[in-house]
Backbone as XML, in Angstrom:
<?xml version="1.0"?>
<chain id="A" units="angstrom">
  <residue number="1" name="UNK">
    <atom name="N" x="20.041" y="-18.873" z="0.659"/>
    <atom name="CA" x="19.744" y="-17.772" z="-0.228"/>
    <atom name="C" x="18.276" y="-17.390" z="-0.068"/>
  </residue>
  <residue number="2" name="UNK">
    <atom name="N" x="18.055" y="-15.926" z="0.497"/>
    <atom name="CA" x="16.848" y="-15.553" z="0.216"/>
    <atom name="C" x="15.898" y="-15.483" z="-1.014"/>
  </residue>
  <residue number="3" name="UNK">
    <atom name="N" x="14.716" y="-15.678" z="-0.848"/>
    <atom name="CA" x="14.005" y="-15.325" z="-2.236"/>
    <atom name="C" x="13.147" y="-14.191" z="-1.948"/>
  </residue>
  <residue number="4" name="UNK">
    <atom name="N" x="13.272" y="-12.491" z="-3.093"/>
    <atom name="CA" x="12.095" y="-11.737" z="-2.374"/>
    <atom name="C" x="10.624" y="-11.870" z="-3.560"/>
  </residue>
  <residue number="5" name="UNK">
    <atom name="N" x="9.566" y="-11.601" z="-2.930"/>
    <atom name="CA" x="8.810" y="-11.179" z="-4.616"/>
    <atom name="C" x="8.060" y="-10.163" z="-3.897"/>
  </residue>
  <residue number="6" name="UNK">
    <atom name="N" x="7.851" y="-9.637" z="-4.929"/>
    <atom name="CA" x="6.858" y="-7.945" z="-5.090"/>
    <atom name="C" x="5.358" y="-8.253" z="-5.251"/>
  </residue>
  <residue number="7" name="UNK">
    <atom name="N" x="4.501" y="-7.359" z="-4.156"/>
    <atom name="CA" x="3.210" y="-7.127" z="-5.343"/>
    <atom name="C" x="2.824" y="-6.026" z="-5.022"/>
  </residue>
  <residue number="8" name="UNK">
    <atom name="N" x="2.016" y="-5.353" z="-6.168"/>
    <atom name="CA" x="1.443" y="-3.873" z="-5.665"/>
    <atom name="C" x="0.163" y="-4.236" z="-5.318"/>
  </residue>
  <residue number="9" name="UNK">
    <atom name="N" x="-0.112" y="-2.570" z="-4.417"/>
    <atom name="CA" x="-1.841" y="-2.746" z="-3.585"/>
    <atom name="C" x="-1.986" y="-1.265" z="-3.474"/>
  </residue>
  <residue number="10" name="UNK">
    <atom name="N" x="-3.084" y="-0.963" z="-3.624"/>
    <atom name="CA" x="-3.577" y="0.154" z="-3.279"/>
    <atom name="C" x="-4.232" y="0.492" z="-1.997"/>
  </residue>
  <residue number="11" name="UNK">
    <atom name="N" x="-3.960" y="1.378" z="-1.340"/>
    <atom name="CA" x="-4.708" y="1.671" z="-0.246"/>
    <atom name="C" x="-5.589" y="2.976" z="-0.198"/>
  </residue>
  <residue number="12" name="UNK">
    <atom name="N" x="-6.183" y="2.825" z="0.347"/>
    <atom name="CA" x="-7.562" y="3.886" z="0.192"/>
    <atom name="C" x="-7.566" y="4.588" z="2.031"/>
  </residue>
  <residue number="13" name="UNK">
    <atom name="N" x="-8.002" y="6.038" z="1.741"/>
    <atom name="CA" x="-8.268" y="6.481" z="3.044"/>
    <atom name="C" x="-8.781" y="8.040" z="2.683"/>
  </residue>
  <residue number="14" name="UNK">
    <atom name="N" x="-9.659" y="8.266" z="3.282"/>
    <atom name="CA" x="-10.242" y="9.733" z="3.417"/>
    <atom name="C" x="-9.676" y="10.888" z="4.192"/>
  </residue>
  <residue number="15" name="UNK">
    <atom name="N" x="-8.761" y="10.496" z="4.964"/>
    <atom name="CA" x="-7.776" y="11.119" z="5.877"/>
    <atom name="C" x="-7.085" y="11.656" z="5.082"/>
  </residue>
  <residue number="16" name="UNK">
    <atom name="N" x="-6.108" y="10.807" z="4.219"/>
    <atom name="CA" x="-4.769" y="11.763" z="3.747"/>
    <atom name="C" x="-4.051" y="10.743" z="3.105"/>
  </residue>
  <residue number="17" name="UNK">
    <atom name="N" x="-3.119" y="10.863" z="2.377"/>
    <atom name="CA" x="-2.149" y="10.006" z="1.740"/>
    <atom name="C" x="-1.110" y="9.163" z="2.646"/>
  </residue>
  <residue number="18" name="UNK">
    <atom name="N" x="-0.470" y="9.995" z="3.498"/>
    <atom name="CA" x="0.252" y="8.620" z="5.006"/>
    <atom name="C" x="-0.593" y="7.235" z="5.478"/>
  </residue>
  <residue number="19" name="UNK">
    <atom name="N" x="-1.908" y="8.115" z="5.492"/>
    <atom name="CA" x="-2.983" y="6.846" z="6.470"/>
    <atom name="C" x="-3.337" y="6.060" z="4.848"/>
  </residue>
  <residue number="20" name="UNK">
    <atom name="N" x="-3.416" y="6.344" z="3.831"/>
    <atom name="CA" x="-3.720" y="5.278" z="2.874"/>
    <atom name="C" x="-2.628" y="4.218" z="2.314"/>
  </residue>
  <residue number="21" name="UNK">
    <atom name="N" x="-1.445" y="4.943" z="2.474"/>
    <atom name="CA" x="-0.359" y="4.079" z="2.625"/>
    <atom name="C" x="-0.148" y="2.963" z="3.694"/>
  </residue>
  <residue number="22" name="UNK">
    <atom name="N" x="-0.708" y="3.478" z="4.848"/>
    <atom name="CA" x="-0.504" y="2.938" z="6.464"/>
    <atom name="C" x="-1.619" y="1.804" z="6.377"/>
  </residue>
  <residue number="23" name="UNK">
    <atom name="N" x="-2.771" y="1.841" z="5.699"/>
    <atom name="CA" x="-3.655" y="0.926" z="5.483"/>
    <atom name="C" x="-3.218" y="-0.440" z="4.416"/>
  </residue>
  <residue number="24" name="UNK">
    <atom name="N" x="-2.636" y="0.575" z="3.717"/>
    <atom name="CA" x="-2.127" y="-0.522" z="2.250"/>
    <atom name="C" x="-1.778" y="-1.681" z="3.316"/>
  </residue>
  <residue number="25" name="UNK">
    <atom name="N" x="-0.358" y="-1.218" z="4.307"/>
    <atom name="CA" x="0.412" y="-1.917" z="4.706"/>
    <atom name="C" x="-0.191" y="-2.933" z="5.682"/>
  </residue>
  <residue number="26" name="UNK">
    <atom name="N" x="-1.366" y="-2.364" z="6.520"/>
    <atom name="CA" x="-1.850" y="-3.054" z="7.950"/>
    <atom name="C" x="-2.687" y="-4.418" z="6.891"/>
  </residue>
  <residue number="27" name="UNK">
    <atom name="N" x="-3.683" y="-4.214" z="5.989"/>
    <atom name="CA" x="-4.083" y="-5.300" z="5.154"/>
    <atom name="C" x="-3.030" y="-6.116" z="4.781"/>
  </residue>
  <residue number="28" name="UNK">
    <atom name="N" x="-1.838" y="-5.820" z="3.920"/>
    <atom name="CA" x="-1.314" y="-6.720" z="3.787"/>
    <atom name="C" x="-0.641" y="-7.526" z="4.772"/>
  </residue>
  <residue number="29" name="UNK">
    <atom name="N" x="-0.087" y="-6.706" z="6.154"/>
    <atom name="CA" x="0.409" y="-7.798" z="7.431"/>
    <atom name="C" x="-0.767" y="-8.869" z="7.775"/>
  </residue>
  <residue number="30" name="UNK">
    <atom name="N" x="-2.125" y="-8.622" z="7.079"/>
    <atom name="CA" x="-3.156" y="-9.773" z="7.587"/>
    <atom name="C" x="-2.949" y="-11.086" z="7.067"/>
  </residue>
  <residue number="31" name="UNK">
    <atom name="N" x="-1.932" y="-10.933" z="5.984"/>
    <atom name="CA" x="-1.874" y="-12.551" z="5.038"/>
    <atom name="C" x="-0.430" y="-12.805" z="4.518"/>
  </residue>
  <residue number="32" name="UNK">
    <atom name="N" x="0.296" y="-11.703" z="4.791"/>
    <atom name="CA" x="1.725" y="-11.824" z="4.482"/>
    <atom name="C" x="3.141" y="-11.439" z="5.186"/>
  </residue>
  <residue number="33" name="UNK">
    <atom name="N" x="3.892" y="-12.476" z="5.391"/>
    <atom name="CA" x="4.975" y="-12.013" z="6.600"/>
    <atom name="C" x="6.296" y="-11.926" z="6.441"/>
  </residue>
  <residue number="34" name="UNK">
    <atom name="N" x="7.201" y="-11.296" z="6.946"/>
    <atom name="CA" x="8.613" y="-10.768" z="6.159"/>
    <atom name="C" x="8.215" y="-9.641" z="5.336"/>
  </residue>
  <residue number="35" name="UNK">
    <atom name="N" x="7.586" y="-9.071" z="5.545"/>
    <atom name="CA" x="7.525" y="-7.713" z="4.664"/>
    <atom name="C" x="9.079" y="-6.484" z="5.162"/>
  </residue>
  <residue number="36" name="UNK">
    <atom name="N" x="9.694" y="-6.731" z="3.806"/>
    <atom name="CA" x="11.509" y="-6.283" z="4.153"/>
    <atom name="C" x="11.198" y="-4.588" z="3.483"/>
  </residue>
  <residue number="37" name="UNK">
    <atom name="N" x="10.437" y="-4.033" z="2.800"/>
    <atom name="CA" x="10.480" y="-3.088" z="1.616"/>
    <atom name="C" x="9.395" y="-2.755" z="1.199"/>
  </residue>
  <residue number="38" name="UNK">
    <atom name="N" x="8.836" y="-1.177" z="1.394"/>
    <atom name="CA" x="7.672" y="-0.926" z="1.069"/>
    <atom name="C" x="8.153" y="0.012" z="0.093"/>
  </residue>
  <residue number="39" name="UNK">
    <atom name="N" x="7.596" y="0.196" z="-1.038"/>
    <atom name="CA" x="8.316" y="1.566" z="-2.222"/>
    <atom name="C" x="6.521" y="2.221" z="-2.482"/>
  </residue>
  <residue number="40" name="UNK">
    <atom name="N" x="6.507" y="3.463" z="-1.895"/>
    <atom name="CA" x="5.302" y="4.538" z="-2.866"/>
    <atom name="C" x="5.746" y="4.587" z="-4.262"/>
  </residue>
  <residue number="41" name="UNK">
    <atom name="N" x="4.670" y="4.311" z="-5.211"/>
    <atom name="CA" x="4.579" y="4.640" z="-6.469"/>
    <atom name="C" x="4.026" y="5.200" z="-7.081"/>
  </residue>
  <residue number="42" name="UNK">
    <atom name="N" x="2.711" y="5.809" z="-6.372"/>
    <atom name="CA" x="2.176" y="6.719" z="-6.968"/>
    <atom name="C" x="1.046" y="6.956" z="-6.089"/>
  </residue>
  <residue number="43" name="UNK">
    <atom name="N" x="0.416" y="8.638" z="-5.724"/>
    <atom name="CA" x="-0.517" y="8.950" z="-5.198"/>
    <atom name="C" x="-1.267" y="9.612" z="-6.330"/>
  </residue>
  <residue number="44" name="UNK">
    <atom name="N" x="-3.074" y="9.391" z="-5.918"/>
    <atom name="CA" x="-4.189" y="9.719" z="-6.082"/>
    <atom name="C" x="-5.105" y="10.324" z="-5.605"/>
  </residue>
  <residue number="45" name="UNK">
    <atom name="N" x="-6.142" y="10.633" z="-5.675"/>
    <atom name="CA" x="-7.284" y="11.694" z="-5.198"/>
    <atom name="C" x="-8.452" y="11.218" z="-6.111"/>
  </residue>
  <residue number="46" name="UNK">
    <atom name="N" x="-9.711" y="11.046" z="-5.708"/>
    <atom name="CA" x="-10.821" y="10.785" z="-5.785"/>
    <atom name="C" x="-11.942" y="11.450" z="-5.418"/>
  </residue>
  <residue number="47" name="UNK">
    <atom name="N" x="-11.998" y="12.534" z="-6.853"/>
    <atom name="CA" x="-13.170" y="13.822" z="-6.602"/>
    <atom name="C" x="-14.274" y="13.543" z="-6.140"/>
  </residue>
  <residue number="48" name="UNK">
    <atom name="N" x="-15.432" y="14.116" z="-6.144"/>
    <atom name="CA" x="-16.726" y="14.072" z="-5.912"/>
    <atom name="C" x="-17.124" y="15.570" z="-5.621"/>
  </residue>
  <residue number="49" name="UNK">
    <atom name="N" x="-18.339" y="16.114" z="-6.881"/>
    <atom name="CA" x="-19.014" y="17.477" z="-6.469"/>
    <atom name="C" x="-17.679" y="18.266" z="-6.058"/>
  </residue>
  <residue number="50" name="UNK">
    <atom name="N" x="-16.366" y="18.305" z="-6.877"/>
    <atom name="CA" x="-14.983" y="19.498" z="-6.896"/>
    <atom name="C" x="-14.615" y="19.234" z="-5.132"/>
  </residue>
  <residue number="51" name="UNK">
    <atom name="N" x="-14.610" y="18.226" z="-5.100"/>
    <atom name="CA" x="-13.986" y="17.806" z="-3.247"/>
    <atom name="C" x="-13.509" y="16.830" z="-3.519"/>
  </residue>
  <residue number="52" name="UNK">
    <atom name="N" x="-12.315" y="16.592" z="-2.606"/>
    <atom name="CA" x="-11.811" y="15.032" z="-2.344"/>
    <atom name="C" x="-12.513" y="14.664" z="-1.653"/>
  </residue>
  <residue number="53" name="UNK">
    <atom name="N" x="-12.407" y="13.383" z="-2.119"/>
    <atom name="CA" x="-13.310" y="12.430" z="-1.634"/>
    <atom name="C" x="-12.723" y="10.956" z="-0.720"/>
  </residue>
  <residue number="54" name="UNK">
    <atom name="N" x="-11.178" y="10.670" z="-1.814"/>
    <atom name="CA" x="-10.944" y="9.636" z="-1.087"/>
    <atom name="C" x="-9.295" y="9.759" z="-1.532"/>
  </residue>
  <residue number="55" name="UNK">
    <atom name="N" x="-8.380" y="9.451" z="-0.999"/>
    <atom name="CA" x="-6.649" y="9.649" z="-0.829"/>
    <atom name="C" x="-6.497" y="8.200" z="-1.232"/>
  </residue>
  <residue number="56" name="UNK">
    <atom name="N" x="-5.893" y="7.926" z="-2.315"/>
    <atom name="CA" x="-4.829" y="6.214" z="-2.729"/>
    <atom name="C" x="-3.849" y="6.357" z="-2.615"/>
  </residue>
  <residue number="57" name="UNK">
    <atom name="N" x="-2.833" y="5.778" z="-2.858"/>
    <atom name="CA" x="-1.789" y="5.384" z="-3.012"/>
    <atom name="C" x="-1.261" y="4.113" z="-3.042"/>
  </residue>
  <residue number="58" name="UNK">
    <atom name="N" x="-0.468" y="4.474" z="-4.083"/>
    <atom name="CA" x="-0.088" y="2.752" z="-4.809"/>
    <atom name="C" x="1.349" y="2.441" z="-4.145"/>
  </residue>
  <residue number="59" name="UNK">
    <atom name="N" x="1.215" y="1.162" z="-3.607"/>
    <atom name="CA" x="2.728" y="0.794" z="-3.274"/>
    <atom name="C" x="2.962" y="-0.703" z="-3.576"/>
  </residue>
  <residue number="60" name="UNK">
    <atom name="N" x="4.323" y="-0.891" z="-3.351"/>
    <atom name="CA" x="4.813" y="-2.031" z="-3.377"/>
    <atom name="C" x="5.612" y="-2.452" z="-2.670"/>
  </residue>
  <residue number="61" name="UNK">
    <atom name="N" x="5.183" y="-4.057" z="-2.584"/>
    <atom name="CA" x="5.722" y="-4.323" z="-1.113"/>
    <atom name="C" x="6.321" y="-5.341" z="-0.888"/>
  </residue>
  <residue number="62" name="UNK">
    <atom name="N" x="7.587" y="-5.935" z="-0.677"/>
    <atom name="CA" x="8.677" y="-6.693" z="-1.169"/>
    <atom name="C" x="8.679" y="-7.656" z="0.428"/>
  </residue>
  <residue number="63" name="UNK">
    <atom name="N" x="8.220" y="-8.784" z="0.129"/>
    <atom name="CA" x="8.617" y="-9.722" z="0.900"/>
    <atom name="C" x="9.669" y="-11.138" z="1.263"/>
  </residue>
  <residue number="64" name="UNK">
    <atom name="N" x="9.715" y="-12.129" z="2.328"/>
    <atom name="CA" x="10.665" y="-12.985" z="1.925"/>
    <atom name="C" x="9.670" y="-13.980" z="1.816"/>
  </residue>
  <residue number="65" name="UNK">
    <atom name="N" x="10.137" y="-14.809" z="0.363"/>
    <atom name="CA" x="8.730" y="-16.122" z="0.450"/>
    <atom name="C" x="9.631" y="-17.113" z="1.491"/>
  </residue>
  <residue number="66" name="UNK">
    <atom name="N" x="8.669" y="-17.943" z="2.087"/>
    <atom name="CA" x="9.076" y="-19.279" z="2.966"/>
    <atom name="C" x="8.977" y="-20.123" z="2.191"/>
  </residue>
  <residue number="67" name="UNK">
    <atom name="N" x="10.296" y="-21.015" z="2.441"/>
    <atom name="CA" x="10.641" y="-22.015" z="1.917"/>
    <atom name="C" x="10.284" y="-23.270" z="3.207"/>
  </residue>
</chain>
């Protein structure tokens, strides 16, 4: 029997909302493996002087723990 657990992360990028998602994900492959399920939950924008400044997006990301 598999076990999955969740955690959310934010990713940050000045590009655009894909590449801050795409970052979320590349950080978390640095420390976590079996990643089965990524879910967007919410995007952001980070003004400065009436400009974006910086693209988030929140996800979550469902792995298998090792037993």
């Amino acid at each position: 029997m598999n076990v999955i657990k969740a955690i959310e992360l934010v990713g940050s990028s000045p590009e655009g909302f894909e590449e801050a998602v795409k970052h979320a994900i590349e950080e978390a492959k640095k420390t976590l493996r079996h990643i089965r399920r990524v879910e967007v939950v919410d995007f952001e924008v980070l003004m400065e002087n009436d400009e974006i400044k910086m693209y988030q997006a929140k996800v979550k990301l469902y792995f298998m723990v090792e037993r």
